[in-house]
ChimeraX commands (.cxc) that place a marker at each C-alpha (Angstrom):
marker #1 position -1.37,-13.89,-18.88 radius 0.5
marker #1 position -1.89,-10.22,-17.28 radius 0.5
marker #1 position -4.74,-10.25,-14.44 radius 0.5
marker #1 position -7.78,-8.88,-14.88 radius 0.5
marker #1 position -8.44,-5.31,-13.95 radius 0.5
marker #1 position -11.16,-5.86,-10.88 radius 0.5
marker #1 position -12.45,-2.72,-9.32 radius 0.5
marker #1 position -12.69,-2.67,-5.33 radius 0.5
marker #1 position -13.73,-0.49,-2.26 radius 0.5
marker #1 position -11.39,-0.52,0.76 radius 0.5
marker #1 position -11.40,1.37,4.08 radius 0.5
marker #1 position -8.54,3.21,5.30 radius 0.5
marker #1 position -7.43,1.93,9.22 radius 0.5
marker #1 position -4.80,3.75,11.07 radius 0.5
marker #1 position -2.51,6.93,10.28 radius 0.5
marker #1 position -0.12,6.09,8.39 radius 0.5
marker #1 position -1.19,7.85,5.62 radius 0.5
marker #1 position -2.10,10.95,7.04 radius 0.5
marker #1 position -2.33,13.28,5.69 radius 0.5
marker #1 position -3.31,11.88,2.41 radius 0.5
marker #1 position -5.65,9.28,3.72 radius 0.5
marker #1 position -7.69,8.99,6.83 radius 0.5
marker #1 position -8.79,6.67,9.20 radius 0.5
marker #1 position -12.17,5.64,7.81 radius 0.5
marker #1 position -11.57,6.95,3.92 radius 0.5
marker #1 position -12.88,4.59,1.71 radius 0.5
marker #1 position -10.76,3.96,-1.38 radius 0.5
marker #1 position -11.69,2.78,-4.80 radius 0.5
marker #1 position -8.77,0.43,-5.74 radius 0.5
marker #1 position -7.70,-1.39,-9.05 radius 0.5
marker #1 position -6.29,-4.98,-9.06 radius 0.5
marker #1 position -4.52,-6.39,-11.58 radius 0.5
marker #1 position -2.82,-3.25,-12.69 radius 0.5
marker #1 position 0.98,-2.67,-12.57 radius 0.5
marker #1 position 2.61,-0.97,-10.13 radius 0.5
marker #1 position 3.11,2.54,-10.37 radius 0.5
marker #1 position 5.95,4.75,-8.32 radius 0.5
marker #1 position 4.31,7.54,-6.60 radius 0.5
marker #1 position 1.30,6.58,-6.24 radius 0.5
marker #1 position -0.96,4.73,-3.14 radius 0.5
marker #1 position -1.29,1.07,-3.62 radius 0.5
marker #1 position -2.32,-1.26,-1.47 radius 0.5
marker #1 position 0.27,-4.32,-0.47 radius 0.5
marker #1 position 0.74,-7.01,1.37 radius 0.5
marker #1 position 3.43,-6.57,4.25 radius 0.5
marker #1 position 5.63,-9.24,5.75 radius 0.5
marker #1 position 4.55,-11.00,9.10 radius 0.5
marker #1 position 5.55,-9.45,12.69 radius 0.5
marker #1 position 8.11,-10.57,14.50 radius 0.5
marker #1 position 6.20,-12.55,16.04 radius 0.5
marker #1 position 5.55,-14.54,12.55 radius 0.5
marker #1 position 1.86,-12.72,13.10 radius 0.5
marker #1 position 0.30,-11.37,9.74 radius 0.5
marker #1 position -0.46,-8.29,9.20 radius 0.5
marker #1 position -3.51,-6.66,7.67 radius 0.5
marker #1 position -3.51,-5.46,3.94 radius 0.5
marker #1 position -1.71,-1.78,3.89 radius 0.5
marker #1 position -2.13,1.00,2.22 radius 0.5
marker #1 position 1.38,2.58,1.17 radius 0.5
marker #1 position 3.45,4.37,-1.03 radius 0.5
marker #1 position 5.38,2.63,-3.75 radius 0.5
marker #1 position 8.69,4.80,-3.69 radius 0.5
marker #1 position 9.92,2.91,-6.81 radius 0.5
marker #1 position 11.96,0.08,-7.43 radius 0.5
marker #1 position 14.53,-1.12,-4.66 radius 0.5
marker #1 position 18.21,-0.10,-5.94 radius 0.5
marker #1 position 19.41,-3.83,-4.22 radius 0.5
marker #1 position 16.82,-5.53,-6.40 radius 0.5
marker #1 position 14.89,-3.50,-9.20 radius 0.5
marker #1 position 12.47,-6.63,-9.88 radius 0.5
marker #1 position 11.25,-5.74,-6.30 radius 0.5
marker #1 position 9.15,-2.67,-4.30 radius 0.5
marker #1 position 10.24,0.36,-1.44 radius 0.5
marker #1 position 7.07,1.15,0.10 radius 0.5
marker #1 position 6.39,4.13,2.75 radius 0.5
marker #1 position 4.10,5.73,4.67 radius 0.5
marker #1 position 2.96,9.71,3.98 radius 0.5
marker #1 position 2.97,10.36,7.95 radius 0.5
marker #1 position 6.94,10.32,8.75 radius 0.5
marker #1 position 6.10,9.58,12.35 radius 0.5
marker #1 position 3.66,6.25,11.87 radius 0.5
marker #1 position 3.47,2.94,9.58 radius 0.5
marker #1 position 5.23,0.22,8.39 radius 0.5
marker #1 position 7.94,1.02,6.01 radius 0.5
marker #1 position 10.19,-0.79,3.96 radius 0.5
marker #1 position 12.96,0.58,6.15 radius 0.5
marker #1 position 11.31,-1.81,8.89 radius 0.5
marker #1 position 10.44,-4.60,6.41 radius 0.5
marker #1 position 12.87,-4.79,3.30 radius 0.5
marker #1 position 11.25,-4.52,0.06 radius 0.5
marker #1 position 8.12,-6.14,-1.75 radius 0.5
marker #1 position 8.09,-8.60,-4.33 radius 0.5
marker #1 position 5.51,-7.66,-7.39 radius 0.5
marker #1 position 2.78,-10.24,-5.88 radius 0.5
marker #1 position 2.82,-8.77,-2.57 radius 0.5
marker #1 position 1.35,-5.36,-4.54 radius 0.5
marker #1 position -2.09,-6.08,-4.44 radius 0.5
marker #1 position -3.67,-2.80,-6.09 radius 0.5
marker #1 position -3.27,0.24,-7.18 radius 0.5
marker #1 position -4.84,3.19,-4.99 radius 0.5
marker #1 position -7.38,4.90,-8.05 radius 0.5
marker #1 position -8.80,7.79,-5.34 radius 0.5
marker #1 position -10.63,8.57,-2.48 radius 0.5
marker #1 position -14.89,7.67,-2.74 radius 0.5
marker #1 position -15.62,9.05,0.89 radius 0.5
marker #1 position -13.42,11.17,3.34 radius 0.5
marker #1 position -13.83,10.12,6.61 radius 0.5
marker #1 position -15.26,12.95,9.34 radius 0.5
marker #1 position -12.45,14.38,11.65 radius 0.5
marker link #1:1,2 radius 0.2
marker link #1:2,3 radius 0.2
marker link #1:3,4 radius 0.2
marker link #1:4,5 radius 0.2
marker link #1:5,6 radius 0.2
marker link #1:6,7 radius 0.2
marker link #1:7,8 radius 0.2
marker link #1:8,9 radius 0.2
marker link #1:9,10 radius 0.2
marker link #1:10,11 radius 0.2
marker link #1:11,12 radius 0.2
marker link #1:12,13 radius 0.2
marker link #1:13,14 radius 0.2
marker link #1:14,15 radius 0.2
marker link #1:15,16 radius 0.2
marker link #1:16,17 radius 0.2
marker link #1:17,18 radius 0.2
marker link #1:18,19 radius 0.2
marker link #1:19,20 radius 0.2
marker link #1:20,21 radius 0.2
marker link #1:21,22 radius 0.2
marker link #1:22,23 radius 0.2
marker link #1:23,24 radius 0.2
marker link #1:24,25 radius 0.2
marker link #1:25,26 radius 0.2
marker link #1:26,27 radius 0.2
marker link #1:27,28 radius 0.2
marker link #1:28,29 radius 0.2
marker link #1:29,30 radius 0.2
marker link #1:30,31 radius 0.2
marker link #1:31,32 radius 0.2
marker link #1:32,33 radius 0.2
marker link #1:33,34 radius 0.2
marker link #1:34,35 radius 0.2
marker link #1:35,36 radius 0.2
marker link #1:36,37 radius 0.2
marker link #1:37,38 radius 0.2
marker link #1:38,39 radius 0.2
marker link #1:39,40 radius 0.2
marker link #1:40,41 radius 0.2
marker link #1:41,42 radius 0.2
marker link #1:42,43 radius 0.2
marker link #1:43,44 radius 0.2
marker link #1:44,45 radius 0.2
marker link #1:45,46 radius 0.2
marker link #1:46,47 radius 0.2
marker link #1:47,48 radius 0.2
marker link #1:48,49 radius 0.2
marker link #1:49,50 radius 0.2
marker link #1:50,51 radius 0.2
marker link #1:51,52 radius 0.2
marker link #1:52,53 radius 0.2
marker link #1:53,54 radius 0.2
marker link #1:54,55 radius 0.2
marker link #1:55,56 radius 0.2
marker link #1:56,57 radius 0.2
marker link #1:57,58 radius 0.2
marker link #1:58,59 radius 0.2
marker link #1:59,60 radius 0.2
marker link #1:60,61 radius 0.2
marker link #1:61,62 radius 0.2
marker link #1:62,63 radius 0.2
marker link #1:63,64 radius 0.2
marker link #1:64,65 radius 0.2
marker link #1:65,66 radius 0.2
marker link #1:66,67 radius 0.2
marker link #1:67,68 radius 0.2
marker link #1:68,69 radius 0.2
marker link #1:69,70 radius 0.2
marker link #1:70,71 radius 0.2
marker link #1:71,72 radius 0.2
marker link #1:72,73 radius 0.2
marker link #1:73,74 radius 0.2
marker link #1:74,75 radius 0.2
marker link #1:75,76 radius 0.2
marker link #1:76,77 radius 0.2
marker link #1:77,78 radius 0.2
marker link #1:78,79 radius 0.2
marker link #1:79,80 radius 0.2
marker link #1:80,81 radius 0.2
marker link #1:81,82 radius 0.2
marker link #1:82,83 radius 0.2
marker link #1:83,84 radius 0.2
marker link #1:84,85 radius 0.2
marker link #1:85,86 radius 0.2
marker link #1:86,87 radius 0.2
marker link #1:87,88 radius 0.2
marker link #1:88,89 radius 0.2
marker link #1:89,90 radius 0.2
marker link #1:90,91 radius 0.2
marker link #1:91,92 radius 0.2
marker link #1:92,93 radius 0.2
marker link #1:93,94 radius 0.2
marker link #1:94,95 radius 0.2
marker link #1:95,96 radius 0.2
marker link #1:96,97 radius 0.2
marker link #1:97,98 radius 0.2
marker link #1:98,99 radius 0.2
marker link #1:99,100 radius 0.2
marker link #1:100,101 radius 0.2
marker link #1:101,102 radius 0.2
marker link #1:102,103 radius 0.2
marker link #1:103,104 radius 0.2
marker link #1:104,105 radius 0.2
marker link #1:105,106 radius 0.2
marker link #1:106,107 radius 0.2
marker link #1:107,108 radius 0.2
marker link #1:108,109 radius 0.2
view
């Protein structure tokens, strides 16, 4: 049974996404919709090293992985910052939480 399509506000924190998103953009996201290359969504990343876990992301879905094309290559838009899939492996469908529908507010800065 497909989810249901639930509308949701999140806030931007860090640079990865620069410079599409900001730190402090709030984003109007879309659960329960499939995944779609190209676009922002936000996922659900692996724990640390450490075994810590880490805060819901927002990334780029690059497509499906070429290993495993039931699974997700995620990236950051600022080359220089984030958590990629080149540091985590890819991400299973359930670990794409929404899909990124645009920006509500642009943070100042």
């Amino acid at each position: 049974m497909p989810l249901r399509r639930a509308p949701a506000l999140v806030r931007v924190r860090g640079r990865s996404m620069l410079p599409t998103y900001r730190d402090g953009d709030i984003l109007l996201v879309v659960r329960g919709m499939r995944p779609r290359p190209g676009r922002a969504h936000v996922v659900r990343l692996p724990p640390d090293a450490a075994g810590r876990p880490r805060p819901l992301s927002v990334k780029r879905l690059t497509g499906p992985d070429p290993d495993a094309p039931d699974r997700w290559w995620v990236d950051s838009d600022n080359p220089a910052e984030g958590v990629t899939s080149f540091d985590v492996g890819s991400l299973t469908s359930e670990d794409v939480v929404a899909v990124v529908a645009g920006r509500v507010w642009r943070a100042l800065g």
